[in-house]
N, C-alpha and C positions, 0 to 999 in steps of 0.2 A: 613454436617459440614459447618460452616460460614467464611467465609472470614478469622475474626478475628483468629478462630482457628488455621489456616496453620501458621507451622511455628514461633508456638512461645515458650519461654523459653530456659536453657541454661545448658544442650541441648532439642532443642523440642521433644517432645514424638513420641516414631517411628511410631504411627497411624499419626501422624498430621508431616508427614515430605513430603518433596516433592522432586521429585527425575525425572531422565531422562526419566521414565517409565507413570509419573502421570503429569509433569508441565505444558504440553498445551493442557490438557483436563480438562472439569467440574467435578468437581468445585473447582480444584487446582488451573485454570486458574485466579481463581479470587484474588488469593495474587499473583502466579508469571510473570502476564504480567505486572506484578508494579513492579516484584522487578529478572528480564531477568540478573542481572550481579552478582544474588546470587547462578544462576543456570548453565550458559553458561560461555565460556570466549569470551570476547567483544574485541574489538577494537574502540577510541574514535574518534568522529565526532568532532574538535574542534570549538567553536563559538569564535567569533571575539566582537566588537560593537557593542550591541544590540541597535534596533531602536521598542522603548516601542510602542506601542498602544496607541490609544487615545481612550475616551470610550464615549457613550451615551445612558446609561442603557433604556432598553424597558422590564416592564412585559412580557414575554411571557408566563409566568408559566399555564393562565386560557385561551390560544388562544386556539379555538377547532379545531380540526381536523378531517376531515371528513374519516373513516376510513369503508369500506368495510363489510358488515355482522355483526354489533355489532352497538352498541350506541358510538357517539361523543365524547372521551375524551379527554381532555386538554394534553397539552404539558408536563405538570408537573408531571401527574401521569404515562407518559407514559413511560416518561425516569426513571422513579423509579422505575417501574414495568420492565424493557427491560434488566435490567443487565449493564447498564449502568456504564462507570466510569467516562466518564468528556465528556462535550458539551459544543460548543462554536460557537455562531453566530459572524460573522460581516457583517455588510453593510455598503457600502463605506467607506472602508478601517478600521471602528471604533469598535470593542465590543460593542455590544448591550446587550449580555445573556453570562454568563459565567457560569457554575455551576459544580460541582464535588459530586460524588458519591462514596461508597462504600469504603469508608476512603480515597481516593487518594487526593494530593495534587497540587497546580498548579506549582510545581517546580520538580516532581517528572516525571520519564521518564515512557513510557508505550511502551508496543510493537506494533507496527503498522500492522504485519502481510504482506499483501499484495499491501497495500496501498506504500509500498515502491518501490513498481515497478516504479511508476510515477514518484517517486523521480530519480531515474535510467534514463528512458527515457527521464526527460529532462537534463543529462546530456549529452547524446546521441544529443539534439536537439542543443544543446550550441557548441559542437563539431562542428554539420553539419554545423548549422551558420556561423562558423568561416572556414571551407574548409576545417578542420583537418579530418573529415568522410564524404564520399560520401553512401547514402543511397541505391544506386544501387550494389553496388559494393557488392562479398560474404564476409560473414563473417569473410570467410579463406583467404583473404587479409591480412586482420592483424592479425588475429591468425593463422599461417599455418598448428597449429597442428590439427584444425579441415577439413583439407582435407581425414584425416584418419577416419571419422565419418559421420553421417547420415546431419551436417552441412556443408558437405561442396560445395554445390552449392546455399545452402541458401543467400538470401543479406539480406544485412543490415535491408531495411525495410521492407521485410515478415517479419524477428524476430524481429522486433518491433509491428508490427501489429499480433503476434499471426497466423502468417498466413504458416512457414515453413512446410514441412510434414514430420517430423519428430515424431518418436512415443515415446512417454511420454505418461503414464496412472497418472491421478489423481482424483484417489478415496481416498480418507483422509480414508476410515475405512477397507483402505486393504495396511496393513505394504508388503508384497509382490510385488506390481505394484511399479512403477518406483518412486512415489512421496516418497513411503517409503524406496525407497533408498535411494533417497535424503536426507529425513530425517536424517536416520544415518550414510550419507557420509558430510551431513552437521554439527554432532555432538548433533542436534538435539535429537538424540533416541541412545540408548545403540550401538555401532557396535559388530557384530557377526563376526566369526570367521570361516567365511564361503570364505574368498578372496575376498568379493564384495571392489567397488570401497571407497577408505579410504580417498577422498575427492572429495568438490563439481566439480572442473574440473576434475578429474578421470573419474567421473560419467560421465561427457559431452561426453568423446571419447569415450564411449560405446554404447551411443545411435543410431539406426540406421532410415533410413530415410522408411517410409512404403507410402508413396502417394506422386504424382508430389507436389515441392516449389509451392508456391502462391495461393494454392487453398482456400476452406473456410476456417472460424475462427475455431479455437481451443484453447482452455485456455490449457497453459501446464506453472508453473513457470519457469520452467529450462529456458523456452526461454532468461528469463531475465538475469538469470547466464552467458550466452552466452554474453550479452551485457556488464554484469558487466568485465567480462575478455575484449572485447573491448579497450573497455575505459580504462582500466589497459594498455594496451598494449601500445595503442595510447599513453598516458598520462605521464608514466612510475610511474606513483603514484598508491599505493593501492587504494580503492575504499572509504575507510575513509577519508584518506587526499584530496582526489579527490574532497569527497563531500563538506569537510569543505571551500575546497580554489574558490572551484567554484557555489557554491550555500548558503553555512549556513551561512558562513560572509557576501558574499553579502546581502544575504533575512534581516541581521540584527537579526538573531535568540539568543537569550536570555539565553540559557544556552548548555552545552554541550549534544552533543547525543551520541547514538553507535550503531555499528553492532553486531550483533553475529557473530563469525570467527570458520571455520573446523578447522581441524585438522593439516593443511598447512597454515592455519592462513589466509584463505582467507574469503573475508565477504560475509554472503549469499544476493545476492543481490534482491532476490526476494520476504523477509519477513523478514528481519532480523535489522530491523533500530528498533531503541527507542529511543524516543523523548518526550519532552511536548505537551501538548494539543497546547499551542499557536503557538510554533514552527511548527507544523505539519499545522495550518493555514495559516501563513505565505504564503506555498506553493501553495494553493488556492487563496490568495491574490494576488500572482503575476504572477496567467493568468486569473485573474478576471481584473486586469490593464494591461490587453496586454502585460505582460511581462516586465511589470517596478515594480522599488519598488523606491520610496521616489524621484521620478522624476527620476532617472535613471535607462536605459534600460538594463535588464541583459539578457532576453530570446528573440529572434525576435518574432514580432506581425506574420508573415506568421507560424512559427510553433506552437503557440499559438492558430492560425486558424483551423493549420491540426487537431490540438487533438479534435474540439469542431465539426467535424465532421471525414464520413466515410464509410464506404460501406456498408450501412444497408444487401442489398441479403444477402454478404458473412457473415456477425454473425446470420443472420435469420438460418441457417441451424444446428447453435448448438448453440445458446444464453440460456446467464445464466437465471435459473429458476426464478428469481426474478425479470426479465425481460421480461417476458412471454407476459405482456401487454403494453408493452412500442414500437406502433410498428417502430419508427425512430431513434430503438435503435442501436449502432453499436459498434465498438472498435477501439481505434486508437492509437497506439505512447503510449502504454502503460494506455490507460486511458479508461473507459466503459465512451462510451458516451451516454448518455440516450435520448437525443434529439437533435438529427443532426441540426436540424431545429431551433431552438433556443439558440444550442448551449452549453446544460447544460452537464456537464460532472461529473465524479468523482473518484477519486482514492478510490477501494476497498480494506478491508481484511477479510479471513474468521474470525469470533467470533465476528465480529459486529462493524469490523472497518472503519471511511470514511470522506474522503474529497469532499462534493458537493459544486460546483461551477456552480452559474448561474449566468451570466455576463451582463445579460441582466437587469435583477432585483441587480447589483452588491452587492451580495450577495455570502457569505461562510460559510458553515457549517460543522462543524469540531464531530465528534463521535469518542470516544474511549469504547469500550466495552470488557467485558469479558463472551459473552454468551456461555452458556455448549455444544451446540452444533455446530460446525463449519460452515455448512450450514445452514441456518435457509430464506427460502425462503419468509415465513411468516411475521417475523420478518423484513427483508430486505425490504421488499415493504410497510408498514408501516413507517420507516423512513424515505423512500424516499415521500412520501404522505407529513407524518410531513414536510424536508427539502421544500416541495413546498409550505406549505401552510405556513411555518414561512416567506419564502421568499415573496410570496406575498401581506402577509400580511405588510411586511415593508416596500416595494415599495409605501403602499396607504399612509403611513406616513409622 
């Protein structure tokens, strides 16, 4: 079934409806990561003054790409063929390539997935800046009620670094392990009538700790839920308003965004942002500028530092698949850093979502996708090829 079909008429035909059961798998995913506030209840991110783009369009559409086991294709068939819904280059600070696929438009939100961690983290990093969070310090400092949990001698930054030992399972194709609780303590997935936890912080007190704090990486989202309560606490603002007063009006973002919110109306903070294509650049733009935007500094240049490296051993011992040959690849503050050494990072989500930032080349490259499969390791190392070889390529320009 095609995109077009989800979803339409009035009322749409119950084969072509989309529901808690079907919206963030393929190939529902392909009308409802565009249309997240037809399915969920959200919570709005407000924008303030937007501070437009300037542009200096570049063909990229015929740049070839050197891609692994197959013959050279262009940029342009790639993202047509990839499930793609909107891609956006800048360097130095301008639009070069904008382009949008699969009916979406440039005013229209999309879900970010994972990619909304980093937005999180450097909320966390704006905090520490300012003395209001020490990153040593546990968790259960300012949330007390994680002394009763597997967090509570975690700090601040093992759970920014993925590095707590706390057990969280995520396997996306098993509703049983902890990510699928989440799912349906997030509202995400139908809840059962079983007693599980009936919101996202319920689920946090449940979780128990299985290996010593600080040890190797481990990707678990909850981490970030952890952080989002943080910052809640510290701030005394929800995590909407939080984000709006302390990042989306500064960055000069152009329209408004949202979270998805439980059942307690709390926002998931570790997939649950939607946004525009531009706006979600933005974010790459301003630690592509050290943490300035339009000559004023929002983010400090030393945590802009931390994120663009990291401790390559501790993610070598369970780096994501997509990663496999990247070897000065690491994690940091919420960001996969692909190249300690150079510095390139990027904010991920599963189904093909991403923020790469290479700072060096000042360069940013913005993906919004809805591919059918969540993992797609293939897929992921391909785009990251494509981001390097767009970016090099306009460094020669």
């Amino acid at each position: 079934m095609s995109n077009q079909a989800f979803m339409r008429g009035f009322p749409p035909p119950h084969a072509q409806r989309v529901d808690l059961n079907t919206w963030d798998l393929g190939p529902a995913n392909r009308w409802s990561f565009r249309n997240v506030r037809s399915v969920l209840p959200t919570r709005a991110v407000a924008a303030g003054t937007a501070l437009p783009f300037s542009r200096a369009e570049q063909r990229l559409e015929e740049l070839a790409l050197p891609l692994k086991d197959q013959r050279e294709p262009t940029l342009g068939p790639l993202l047509a063929g990839a499930d793609a819904d909107a891609f956006l280059v800048l360097h130095r600070g301008r639009i070069v390539f904008e382009r949008y696929y699969n009916g979406m438009r440039a005013h229209e939100l999309h879900l970010s997935q994972s990619v909304a961690k980093s937005f999180v983290g450097t909320l966390v990093g704006l905090f520490a800046s300012r003395g209001q969070l020490d990153l040593e310090r546990p968790v259960a400092h300012y949330v007390p009620e994680l002394i009763g949990c597997g967090y509570k001698d975690a700090t601040l930054a093992q759970v920014l670094d993925m590095r707590s030992g706390v057990k969280f399972g995520e396997d996306y194709t098993d509703p049983e392990c902890e990510i699928g609780q989440l799912d349906r303590a997030a509202g995400w997935k139908p809840a059962r009538d079983d007693g599980g936890p009936e919101s996202v912080y319920d689920l946090i007190l449940t979780l128990t700790q299985e290996r010593p704090h600080g040890g190797t990486f481990l990707y678990r989202s909850i981490e970030t839920d952890v952080l989002g309560w943080v910052l809640e606490r510290v701030s005394g603002l929800g995590l909407a308003e939080l984000l709006s007063r302390e990042l989306w009006q500064p960055m000069g973002c152009e329209a408004e965004a949202c979270f998805t919110v439980d059942p307690a109306g709390t926002c998931l903070a570790d997939g649950g942002l939607n946004a525009t294509l531009r706006d979600y650049a933005r974010l790459g733009l301003l630690y592509c500028n050290e943490g300035a935007i339009a000559g004023r500094q929002v983010l400090s240049p030393e945590w802009v530092a931390a994120c663009r490296t990291g401790e390559v051993e501790a993610f070598q011992a369970a780096p994501n698949p997509a990663m496999v040959d990247l070897p000065n690849a690491c994690y940091s503050r919420q960001w996969w850093v692909l190249d300690s050494q150079a510095g390139i990072h990027a904010a991920l989500g599963i189904f093909g979502q991403m923020i790469y930032v290479d700072p060096l080349r000042e360069c940013v490259v913005t993906l919004l996708s809805s591919w059918p499969d969540a993992m797609d390791a293939g897929r992921r190392r391909a785009m990251f090829r494509a981001c390097e070889t767009v970016a090099a390529a306009l460094s020669e320009r």
